[in-house]
BALOBA-1460 file (C-alpha; in Angstrom, 3 decimals):
// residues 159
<rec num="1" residu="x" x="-2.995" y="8.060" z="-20.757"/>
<rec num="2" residu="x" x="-5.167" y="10.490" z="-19.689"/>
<rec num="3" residu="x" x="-7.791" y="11.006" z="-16.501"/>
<rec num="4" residu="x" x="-11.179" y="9.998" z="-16.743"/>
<rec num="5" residu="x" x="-12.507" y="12.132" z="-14.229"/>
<rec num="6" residu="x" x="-11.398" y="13.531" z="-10.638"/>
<rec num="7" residu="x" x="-13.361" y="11.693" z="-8.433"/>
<rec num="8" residu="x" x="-11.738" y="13.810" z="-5.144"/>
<rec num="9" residu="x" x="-13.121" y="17.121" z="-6.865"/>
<rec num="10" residu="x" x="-16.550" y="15.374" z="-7.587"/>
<rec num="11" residu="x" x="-17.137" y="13.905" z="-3.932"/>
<rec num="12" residu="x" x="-15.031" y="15.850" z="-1.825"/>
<rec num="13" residu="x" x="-16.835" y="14.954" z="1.021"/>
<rec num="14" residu="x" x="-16.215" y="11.387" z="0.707"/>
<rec num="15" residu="x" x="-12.225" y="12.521" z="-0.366"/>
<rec num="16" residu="x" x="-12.039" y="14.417" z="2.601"/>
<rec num="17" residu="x" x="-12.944" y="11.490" z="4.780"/>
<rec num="18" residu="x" x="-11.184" y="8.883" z="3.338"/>
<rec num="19" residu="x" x="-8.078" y="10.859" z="3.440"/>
<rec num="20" residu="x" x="-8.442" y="11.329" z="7.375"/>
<rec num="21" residu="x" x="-8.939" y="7.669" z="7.401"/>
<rec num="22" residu="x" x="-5.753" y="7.520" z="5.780"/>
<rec num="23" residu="x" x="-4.158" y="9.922" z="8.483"/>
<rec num="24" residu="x" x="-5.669" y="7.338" z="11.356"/>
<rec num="25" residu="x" x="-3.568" y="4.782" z="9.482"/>
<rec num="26" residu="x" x="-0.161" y="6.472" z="10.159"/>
<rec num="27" residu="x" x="-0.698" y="6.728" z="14.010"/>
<rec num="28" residu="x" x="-1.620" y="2.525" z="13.756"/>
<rec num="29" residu="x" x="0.321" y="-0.046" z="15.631"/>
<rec num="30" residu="x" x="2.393" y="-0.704" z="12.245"/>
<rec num="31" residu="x" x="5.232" y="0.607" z="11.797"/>
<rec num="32" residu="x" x="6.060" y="3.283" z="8.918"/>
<rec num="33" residu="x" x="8.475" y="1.454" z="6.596"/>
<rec num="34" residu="x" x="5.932" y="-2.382" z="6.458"/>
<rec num="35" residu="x" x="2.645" y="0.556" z="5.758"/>
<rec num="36" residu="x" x="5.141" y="1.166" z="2.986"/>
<rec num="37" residu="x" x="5.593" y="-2.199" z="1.587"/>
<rec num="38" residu="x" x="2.243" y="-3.415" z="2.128"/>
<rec num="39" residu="x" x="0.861" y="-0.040" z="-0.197"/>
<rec num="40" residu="x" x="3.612" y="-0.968" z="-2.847"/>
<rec num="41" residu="x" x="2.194" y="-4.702" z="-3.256"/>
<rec num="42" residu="x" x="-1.100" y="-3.526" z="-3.339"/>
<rec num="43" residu="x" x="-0.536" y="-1.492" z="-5.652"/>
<rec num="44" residu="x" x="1.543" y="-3.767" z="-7.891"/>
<rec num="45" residu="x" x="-1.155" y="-6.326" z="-7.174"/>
<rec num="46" residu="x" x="-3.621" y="-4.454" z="-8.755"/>
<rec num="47" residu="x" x="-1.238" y="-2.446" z="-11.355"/>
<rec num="48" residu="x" x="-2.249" y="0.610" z="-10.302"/>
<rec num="49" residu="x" x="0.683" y="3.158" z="-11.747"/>
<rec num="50" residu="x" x="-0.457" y="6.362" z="-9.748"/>
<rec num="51" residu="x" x="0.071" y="4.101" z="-6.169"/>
<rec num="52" residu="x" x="2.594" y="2.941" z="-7.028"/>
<rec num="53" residu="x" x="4.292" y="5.334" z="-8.210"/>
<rec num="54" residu="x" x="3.752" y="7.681" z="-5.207"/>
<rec num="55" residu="x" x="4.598" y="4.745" z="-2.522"/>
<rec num="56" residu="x" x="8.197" y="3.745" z="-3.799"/>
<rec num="57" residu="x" x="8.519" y="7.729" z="-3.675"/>
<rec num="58" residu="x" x="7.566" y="7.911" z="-0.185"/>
<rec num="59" residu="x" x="9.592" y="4.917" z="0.829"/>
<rec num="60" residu="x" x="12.550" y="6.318" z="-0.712"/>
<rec num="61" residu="x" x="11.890" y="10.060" z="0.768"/>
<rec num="62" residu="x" x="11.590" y="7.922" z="4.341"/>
<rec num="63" residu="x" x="15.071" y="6.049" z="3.783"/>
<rec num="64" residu="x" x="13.887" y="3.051" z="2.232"/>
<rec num="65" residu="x" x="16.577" y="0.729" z="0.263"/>
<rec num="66" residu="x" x="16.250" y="0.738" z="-3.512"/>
<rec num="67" residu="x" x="17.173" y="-3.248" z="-3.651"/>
<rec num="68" residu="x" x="14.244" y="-3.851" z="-1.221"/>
<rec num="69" residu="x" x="11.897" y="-1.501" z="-3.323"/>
<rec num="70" residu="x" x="12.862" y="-3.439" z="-6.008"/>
<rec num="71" residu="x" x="12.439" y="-7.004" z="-4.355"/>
<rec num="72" residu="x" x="8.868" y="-6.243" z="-3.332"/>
<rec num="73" residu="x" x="7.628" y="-7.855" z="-6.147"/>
<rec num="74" residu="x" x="9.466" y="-10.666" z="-5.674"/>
<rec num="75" residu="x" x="9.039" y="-10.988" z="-1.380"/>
<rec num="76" residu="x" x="8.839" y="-14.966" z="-1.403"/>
<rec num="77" residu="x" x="12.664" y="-15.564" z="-2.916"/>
<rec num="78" residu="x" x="14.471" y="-12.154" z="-1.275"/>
<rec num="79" residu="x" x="16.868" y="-11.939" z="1.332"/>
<rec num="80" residu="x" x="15.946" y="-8.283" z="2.202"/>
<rec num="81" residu="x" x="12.736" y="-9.054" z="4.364"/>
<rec num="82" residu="x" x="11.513" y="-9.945" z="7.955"/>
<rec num="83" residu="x" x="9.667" y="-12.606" z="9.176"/>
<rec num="84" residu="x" x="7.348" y="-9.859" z="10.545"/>
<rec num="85" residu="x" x="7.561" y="-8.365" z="7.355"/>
<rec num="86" residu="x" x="7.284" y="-11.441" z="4.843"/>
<rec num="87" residu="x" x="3.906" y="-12.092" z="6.944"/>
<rec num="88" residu="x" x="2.578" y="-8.826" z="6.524"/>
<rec num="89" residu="x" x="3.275" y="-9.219" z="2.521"/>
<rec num="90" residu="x" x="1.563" y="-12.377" z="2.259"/>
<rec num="91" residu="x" x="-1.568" y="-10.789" z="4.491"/>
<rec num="92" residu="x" x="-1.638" y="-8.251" z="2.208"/>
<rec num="93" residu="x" x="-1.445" y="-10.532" z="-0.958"/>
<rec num="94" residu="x" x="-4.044" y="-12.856" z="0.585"/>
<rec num="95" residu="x" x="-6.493" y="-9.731" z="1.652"/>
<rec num="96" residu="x" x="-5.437" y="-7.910" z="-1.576"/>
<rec num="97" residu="x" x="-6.905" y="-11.400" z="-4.243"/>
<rec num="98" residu="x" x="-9.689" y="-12.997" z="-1.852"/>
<rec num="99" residu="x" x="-9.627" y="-16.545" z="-3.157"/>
<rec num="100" residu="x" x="-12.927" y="-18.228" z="-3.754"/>
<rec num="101" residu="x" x="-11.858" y="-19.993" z="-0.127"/>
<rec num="102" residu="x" x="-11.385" y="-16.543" z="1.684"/>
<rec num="103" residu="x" x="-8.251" y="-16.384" z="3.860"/>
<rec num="104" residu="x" x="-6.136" y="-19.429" z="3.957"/>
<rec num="105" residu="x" x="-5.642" y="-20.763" z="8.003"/>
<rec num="106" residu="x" x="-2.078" y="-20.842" z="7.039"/>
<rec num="107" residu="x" x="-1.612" y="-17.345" z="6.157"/>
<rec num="108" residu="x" x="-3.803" y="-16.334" z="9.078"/>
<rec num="109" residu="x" x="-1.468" y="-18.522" z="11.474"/>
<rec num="110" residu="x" x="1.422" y="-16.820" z="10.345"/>
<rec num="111" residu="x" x="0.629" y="-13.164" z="10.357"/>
<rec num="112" residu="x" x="-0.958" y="-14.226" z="13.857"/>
<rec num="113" residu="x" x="2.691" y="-15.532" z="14.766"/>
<rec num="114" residu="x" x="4.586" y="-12.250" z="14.077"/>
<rec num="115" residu="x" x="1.864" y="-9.742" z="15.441"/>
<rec num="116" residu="x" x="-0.887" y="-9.235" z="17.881"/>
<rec num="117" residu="x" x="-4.271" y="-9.022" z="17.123"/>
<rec num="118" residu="x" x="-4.213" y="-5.256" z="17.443"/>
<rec num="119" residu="x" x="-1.418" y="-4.913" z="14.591"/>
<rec num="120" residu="x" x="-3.129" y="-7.425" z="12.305"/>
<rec num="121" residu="x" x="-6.398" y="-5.335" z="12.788"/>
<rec num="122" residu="x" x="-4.668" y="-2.315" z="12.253"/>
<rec num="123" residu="x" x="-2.716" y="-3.826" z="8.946"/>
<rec num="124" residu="x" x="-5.886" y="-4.987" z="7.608"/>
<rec num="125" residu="x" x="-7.662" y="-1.567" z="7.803"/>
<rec num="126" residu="x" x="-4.262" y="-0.234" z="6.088"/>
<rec num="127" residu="x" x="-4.859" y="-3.268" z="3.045"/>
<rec num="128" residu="x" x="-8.693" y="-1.992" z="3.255"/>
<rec num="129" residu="x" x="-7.364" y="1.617" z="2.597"/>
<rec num="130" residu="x" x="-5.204" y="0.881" z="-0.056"/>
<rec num="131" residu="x" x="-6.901" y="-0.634" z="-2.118"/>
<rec num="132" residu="x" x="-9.722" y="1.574" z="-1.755"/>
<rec num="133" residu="x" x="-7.074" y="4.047" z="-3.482"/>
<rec num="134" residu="x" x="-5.890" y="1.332" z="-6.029"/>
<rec num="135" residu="x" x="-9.444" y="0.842" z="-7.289"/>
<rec num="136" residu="x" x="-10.279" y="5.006" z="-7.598"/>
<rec num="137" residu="x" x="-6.884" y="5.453" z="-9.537"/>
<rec num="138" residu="x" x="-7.282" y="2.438" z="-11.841"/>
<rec num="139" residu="x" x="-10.671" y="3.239" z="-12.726"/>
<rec num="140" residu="x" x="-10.405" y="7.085" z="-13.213"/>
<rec num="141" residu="x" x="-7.294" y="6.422" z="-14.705"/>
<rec num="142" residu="x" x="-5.231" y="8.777" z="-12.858"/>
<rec num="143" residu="x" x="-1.947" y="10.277" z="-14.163"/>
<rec num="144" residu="x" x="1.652" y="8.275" z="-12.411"/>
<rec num="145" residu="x" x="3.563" y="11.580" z="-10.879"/>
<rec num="146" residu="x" x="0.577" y="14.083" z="-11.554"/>
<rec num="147" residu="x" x="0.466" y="15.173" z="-7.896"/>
<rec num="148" residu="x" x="4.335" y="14.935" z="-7.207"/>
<rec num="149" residu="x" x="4.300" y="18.556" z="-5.910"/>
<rec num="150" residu="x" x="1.423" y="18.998" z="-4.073"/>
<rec num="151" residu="x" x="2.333" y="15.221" z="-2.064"/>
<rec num="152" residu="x" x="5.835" y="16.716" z="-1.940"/>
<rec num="153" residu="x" x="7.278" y="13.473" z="-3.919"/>
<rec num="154" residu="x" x="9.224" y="15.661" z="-6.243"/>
<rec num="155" residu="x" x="11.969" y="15.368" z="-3.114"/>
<rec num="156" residu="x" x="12.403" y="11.318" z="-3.787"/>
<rec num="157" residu="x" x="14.974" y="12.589" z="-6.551"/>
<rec num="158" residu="x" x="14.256" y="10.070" z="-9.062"/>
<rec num="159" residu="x" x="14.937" y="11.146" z="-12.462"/>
């Protein structure tokens, strides 16, 4: 596989914003480690490689457990998550593949059950952001690992 193009180098105006968009995220009313889990299922969601790739990194640079990196995909059946976390996941899936119906009341009820309005604002703007990324890396084809060094992801140890 190889890049289409570098959209960052072609707008990097519009990089340089989205990116500090990105930085509002991480002082949001979610924690850390959920930002984490909600940018892996994204990402899986909408198989883009390069996301992925760099969010299981970060999650394991910030302490995260491989079994629960590995259960992501499969949320609904684990053991290894939350009820404050299991709602965020199935926000994310529901925000992540809009149904013709929009946002089930069920979903909504739940997420609304584990967090305040405030946190489920500030997780959908995260689900906003990441797919934003998903959708620039899938279509320009970007390169799983490419940017290891300059993110610093070469220190998740994976081999």
């Amino acid at each position: 596989m190889s890049q289409r193009l570098n959209a960052f180098a072609q707008s990097p105006a519009l990089f340089k914003k989205f990116v500090e968009f990105g930085m509002l995220l991480k002082s949001a009313s979610i924690e850390p480690s959920i930002l984490g889990l909600i940018e892996i299922r994204a990402s899986q969601i909408n198989g883009c490689g390069f996301c992925l790739d760099m969010h299981v990194k970060e999650a394991k640079i910030r302490g995260e457990g491989e079994l629960r990196l590995h259960h992501v995909a499969i949320w609904r059946e684990s053991t290894e998550f939350s009820p404050r976390e299991r709602a965020c996941l199935a926000w994310t899936e529901a925000l992540t593949t809009l149904g013709a119906h929009g946002v089930p009341d069920d979903i909504y009820e739940r997420v609304r059950g584990e967090l305040s309005e405030k946190e489920i604002s500030d997780l959908s703007f995260a689900i906003m952001a990441i797919n934003g990324w998903n959708r620039l890396n899938v279509g320009f084809r970007t390169v799983p690992g490419s940017a290891d060094k300059a993110y610093g992801l070469d220190k998740a140890n994976f081999s």
